[in-house]
C-alpha positions in Angstrom: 167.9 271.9 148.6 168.9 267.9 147.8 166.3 266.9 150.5 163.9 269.5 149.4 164.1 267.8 145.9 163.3 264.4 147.5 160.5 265.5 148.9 159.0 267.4 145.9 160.3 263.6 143.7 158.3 261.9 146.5 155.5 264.0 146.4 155.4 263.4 142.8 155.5 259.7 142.5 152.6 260.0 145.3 150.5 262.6 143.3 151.1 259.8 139.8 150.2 256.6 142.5 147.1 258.3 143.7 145.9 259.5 139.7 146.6 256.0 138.9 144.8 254.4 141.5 141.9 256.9 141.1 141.9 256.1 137.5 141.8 252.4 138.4 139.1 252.6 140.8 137.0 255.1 138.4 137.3 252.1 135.7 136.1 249.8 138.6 133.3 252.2 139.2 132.6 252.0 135.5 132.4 248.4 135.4 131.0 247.9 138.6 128.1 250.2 137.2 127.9 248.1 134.4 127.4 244.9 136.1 124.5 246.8 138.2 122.7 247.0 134.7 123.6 244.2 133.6 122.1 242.3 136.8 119.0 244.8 136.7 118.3 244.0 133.1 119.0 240.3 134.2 116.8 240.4 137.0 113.7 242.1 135.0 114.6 238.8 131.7 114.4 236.4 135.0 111.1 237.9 136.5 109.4 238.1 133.0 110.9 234.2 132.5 109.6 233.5 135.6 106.0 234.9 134.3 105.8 233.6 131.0 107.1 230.3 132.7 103.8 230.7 135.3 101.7 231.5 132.1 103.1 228.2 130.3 102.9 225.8 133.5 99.1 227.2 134.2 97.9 226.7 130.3 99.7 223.3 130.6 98.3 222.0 133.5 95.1 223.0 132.2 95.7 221.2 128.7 96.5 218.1 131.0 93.7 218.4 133.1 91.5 219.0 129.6 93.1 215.9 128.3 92.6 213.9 131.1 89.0 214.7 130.8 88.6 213.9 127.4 90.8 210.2 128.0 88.4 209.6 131.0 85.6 210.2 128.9 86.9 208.4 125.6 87.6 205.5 128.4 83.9 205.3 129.3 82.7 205.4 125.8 85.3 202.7 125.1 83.8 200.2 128.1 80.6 201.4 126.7 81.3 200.3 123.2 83.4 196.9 124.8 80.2 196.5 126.5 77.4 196.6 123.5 80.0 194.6 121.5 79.8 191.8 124.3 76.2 191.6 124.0 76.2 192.3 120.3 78.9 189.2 120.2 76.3 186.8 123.0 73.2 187.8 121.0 74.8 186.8 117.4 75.8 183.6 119.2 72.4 183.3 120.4 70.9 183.9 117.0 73.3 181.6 115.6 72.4 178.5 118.0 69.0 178.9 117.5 69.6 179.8 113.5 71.8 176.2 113.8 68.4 174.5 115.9 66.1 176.5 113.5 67.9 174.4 110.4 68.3 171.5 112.1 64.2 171.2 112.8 63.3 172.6 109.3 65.9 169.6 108.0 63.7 167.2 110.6 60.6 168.9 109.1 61.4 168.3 105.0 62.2 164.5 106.1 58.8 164.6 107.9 57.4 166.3 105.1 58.9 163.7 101.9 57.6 160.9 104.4 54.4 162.4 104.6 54.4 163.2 100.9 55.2 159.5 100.2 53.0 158.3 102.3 50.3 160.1 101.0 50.9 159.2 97.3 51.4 155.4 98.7 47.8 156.0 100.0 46.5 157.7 96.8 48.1 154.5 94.7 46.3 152.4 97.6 43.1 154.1 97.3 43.3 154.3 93.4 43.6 150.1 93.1 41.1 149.7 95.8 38.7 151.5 94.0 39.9 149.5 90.6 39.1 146.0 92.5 35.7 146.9 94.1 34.6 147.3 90.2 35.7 144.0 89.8 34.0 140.5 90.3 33.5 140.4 94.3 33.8 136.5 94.2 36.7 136.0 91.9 38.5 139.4 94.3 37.9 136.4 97.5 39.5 133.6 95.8 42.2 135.4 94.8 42.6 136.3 98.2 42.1 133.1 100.0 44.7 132.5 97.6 47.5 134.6 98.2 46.3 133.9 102.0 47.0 130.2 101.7 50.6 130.9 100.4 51.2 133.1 103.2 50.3 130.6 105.5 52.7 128.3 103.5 55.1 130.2 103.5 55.5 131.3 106.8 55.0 127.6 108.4 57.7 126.8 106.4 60.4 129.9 107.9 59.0 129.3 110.9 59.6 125.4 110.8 62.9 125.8 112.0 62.8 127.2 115.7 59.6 124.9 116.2 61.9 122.4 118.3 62.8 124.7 121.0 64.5 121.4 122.4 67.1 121.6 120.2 68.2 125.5 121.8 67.8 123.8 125.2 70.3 121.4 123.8 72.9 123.8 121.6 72.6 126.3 125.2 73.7 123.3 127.1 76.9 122.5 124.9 77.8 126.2 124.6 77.7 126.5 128.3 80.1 123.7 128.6 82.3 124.9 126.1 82.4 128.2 126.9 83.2 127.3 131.0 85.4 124.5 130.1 87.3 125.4 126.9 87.1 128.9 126.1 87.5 130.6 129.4 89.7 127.7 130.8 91.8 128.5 127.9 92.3 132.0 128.7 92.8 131.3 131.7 96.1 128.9 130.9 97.2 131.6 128.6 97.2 133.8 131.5 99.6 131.6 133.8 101.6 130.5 131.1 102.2 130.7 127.4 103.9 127.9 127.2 101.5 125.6 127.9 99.6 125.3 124.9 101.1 124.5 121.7 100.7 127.2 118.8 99.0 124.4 116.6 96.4 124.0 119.1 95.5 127.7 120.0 95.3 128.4 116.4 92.7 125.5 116.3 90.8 126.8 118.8 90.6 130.1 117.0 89.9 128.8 113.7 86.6 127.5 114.8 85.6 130.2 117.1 86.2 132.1 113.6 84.2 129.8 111.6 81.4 130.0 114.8 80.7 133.5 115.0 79.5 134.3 111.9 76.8 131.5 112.3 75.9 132.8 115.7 75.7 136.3 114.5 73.0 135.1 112.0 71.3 133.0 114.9 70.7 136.0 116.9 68.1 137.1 114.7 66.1 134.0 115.9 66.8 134.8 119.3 63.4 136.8 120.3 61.4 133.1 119.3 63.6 131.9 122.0 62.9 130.8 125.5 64.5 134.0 127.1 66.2 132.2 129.4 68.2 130.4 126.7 70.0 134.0 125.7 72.9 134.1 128.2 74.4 130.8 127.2 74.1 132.0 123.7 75.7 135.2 125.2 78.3 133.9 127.3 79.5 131.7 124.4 79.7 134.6 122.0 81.7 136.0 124.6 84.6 134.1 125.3 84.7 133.1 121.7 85.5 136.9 120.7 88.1 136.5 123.6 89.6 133.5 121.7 90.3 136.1 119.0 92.2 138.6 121.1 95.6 136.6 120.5 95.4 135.4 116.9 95.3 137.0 113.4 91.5 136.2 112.6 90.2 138.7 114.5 91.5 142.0 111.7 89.2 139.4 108.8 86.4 139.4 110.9 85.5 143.1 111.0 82.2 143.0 109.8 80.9 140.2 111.9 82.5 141.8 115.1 80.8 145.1 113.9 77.2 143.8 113.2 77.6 141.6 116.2 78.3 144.7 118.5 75.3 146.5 116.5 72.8 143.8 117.3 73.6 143.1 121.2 73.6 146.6 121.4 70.3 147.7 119.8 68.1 144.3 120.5 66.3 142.3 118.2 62.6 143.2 117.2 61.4 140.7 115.4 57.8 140.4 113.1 56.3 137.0 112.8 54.8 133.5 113.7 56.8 131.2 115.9 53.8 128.9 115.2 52.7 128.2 111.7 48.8 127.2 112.6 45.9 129.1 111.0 44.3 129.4 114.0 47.0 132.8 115.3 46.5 136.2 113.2 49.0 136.8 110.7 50.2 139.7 111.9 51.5 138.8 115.8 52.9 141.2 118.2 56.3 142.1 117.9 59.3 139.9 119.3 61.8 141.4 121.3 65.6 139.2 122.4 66.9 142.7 124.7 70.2 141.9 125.1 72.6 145.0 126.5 69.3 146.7 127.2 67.9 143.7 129.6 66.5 144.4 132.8 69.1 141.4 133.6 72.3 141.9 135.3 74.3 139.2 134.2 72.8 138.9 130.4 73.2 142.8 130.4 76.5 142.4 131.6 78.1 140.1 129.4 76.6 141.7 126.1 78.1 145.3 127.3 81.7 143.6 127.3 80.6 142.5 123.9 79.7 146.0 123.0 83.0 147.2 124.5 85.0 144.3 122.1 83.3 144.8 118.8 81.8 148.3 118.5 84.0 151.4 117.4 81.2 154.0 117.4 82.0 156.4 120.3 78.2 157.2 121.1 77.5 153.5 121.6 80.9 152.8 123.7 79.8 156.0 126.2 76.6 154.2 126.4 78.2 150.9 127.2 80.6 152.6 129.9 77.8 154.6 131.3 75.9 151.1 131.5 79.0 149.2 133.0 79.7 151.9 135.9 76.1 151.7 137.1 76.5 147.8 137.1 80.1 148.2 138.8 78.0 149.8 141.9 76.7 146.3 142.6 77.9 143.3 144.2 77.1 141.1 141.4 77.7 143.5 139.1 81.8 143.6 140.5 81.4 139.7 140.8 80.7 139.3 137.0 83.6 142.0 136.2 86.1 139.4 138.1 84.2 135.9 136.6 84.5 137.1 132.6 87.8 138.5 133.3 87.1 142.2 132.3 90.1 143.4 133.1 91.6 143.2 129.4 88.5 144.5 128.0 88.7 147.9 129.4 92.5 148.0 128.7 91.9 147.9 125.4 90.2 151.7 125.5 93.1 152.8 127.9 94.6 154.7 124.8 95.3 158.3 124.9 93.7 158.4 121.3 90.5 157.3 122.4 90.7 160.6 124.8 86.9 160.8 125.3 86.2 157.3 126.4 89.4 157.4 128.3 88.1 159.0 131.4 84.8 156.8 131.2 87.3 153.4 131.0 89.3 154.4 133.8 85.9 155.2 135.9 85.0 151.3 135.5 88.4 150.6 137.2 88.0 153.3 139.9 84.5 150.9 140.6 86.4 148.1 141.2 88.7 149.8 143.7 86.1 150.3 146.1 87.0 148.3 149.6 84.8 145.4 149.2 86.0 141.7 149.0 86.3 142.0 145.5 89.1 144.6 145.2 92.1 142.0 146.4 91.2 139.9 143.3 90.8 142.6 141.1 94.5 144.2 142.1 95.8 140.5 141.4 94.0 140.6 137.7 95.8 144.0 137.6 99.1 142.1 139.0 100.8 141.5 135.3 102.7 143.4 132.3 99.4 144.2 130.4 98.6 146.1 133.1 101.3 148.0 134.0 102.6 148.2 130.4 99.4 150.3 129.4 99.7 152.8 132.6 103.1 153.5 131.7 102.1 154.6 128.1 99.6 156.8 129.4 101.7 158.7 131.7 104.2 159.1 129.7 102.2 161.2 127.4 102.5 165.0 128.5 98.9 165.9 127.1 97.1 163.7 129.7 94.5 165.3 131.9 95.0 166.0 135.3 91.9 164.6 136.3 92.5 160.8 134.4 95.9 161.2 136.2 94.5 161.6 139.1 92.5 158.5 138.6 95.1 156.8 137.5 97.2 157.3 140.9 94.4 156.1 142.5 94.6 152.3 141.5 98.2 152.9 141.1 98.0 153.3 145.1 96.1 149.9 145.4 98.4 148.2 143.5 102.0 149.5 145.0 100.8 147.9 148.2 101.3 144.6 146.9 105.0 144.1 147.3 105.4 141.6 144.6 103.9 145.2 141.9 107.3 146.4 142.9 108.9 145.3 140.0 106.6 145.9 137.7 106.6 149.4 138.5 110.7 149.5 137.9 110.5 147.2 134.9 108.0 150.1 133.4 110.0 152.7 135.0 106.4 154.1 136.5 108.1 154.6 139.9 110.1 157.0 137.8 107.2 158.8 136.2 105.6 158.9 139.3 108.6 160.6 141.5 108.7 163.6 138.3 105.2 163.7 139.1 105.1 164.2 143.1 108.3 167.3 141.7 106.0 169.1 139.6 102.4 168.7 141.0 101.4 171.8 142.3 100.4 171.8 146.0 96.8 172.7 145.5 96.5 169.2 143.7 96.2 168.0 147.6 94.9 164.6 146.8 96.8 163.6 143.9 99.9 164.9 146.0 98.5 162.5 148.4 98.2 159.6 146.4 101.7 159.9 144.5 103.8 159.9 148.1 101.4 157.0 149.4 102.7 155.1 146.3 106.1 156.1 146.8 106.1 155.7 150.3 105.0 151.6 149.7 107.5 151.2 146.9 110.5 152.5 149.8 111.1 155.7 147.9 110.5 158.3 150.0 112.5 157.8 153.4 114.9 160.5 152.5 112.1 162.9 151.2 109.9 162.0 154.1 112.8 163.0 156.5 113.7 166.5 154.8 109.4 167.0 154.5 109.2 166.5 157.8 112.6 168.6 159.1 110.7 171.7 157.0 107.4 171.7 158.4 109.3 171.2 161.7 110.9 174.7 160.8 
């Protein structure tokens, strides 16, 4: 009965085991069922995502594509617009250039027009006292004009008394020659070897009467077209140097306005009215005289009076003109033989001045002329052998706003010059050999010739051995 009790215990505690584990797999069931809906109801939220995601991806796409469309479109109507405002913007400019030329004729045209109008009424007033005098006494109308003829005549024989004695010109030509060859230039010369030579008292001499000179010469030029042509480029030379006198003292700021209408006058010629010859026998009215001084057909009279120009004038038309005159002249021999002979070198100096920015290029073409291999260039690289010189290059390169193209010029006769072995120190006392090796750094490449010309220059000043050898070592590699 005890085992029987066991087994009935046993039986039991398997019968409660097997509820509870039927229990616990019906609430598995339960939950298992749950998670089946839940996944099912999951699955049909993630398909209808997944179509309303479709739907919103396809409306998008086309919205982009729509919007695409309308930017290409808006793109073409904006190059369209871009495009009439470009040739709205060249035709305003066109009208405005010829509205500019329109107003600049129609000013021509009322200047025309108030000469015309004067002249007119000058003609009227003419014909008016014409008229008044033929109602006068015909005879009395004749003396009074043999009259007023015989003062003429009196009076111009007397002006005209003076250049009568062309001897004397022959004579003052002579004496200017002399001086100018043997004092004035000579002079210069000295000054250029060695200050010390001449005593202050004595250069301020010489000045003072080249000052007191000037002025008297300036007035004599208006005599110059009753002059025996040939007598001009004495008259000329001697103006010259005298001007050159000038360069070193303190008369030359209170001479202004003789400088100025001595420039004015060499440059424009002058035309001159009248009788050399007082005798009844020529009309009264003779052709025109013309003294053609930087517009003569010659070379060395044309020369001279465009250094003249290039001293005393400061109007920038007039100085192109002068520069434009001196290059063609430069092309020559003579012309090259002159620019040695009056010492030129200073004169263009002068307009080597980064202010002067539009003549600078022009000034530094007059050089470049000189440079040419010819047997004038040695003693035009000796004239350029000195302080001035150098002095003035190194002012102009240290200036960052220089154009490329004057500094490439510039390297040019730079070149010429660092071959002369005695230039070397110039360039170091001016610290241009400097200049010109931060040059050579940051020249681009496709400035071939100026790259060029800046190691040439190093290369004869002994600069470049070490660059030459690392040059060399990368192109090797």
């Amino acid at each position: 009965p005890c085992s029987v009790s066991q087994e009935n215990s046993a039986q039991q505690e398997y019968a409660l085991q097997l509820q509870k584990r039927e229990h616990f797999l019906a609430e598995r069931e339960a939950l298992l069922f749950k998670h089946e809906a839940a996944l099912t109801k999951i699955r049909g939220v993630e398909e209808e995502v997944h179509a309303k995601f479709q739907i919103i991806k396809e409306q998008h796409e086309a919205e982009v594509k729509q919007l695409s469309e309308t930017l290409r479109e808006k793109t073409k109507e904006s190059k369209r617009l871009k495009s009439s405002f470009d040739t709205l913007k060249e035709m305003n400019d066109s009208l405005k250039k010829q509205l500019s030329d329109v107003s600049e004729q129609n000013k021509k045209m009322e200047v025309q027009a108030r000469k015309v109008q004067a002249r007119l009424e000058n003609l009227q007033r003419k014909h008016e006292f014409l008229t008044i005098q033929k109602s006068k006494d015909v005879s009395q109308a004749m003396q009074e004009i043999k009259s007023v003829k015989q003062e003429k005549m009196a009076a111009t024989s007397k002006i005209c008394k003076v250049p009568l004695n062309s001897h004397v010109y022959e004579l003052l030509t002579v004496l200017m020659d002399w001086i100018s060859d043997q004092f004035l230039k000579a002079k210069i010369e000295e000054e250029g070897r060695d200050n010390q030579t001449q005593t202050y008292s004595h250069k301020n001499y010489t000045q003072e009467k080249c000052a007191k000179l000037l002025p008297i010469v300036a007035e004599q030029l208006q005599w110059m077209p009753f002059v025996n042509p040939k007598l001009h480029m004495p008259v000329i030379k001697f103006t010259y140097w005298a001007i050159r006198q000038l360069d070193c003292g303190t008369q030359h700021s209170t001479m202004t306005s003789t400088m100025r209408r001595l420039g004015e006058d060499i440059f424009k010629g002058i035309v001159t009215k009248g009788n050399q010859h007082g005798s009844s026998e020529q009309s009264a009215e003779s052709k025109p005289k013309i003294a053609a001084f930087f517009k003569s057909s010659i070379l060395p009279l044309r020369f001279v009076s465009t250094l003249i120009v290039l001293k005393t004038v400061t109007q920038a038309d007039y100085l192109a003109q002068a520069f434009d005159s001196l290059c063609v002249d430069l092309k020559t021999d003579e012309g090259k033989a002159l620019f040695l002979e009056y010492q030129s070198v200073p004169v263009i100096l002068s307009h080597l001045r980064i202010s002067s920015r539009g003549l600078l290029s022009n000034a530094i073409d007059g050089l470049l002329q000189m440079t040419m291999e010819s047997g004038f260039l040695q003693p035009f690289l000796e004239a350029c052998s000195n302080e001035t010189f150098f002095r003035t290059c190194s002012v102009l390169l240290r200036n960052p706003k220089l154009d490329l193209l004057v500094v490439e010029k510039l390297s040019i006769i730079l070149q010429k010059l660092s071959r002369i072995k005695s230039n070397k120190k110039m360039f170091e006392l001016f610290t241009i050999h400097l200049m010109i090796q931060e040059l050579q750094r940051t020249t681009h490449p496709n400035h071939a010739f100026l790259c060029i010309n800046l190691n040439s220059i190093l290369f004869n000043l002994g600069l470049t051995k070490t660059n030459s050898l690392i040059s060399s070592l990368s192109t090797s590699h």
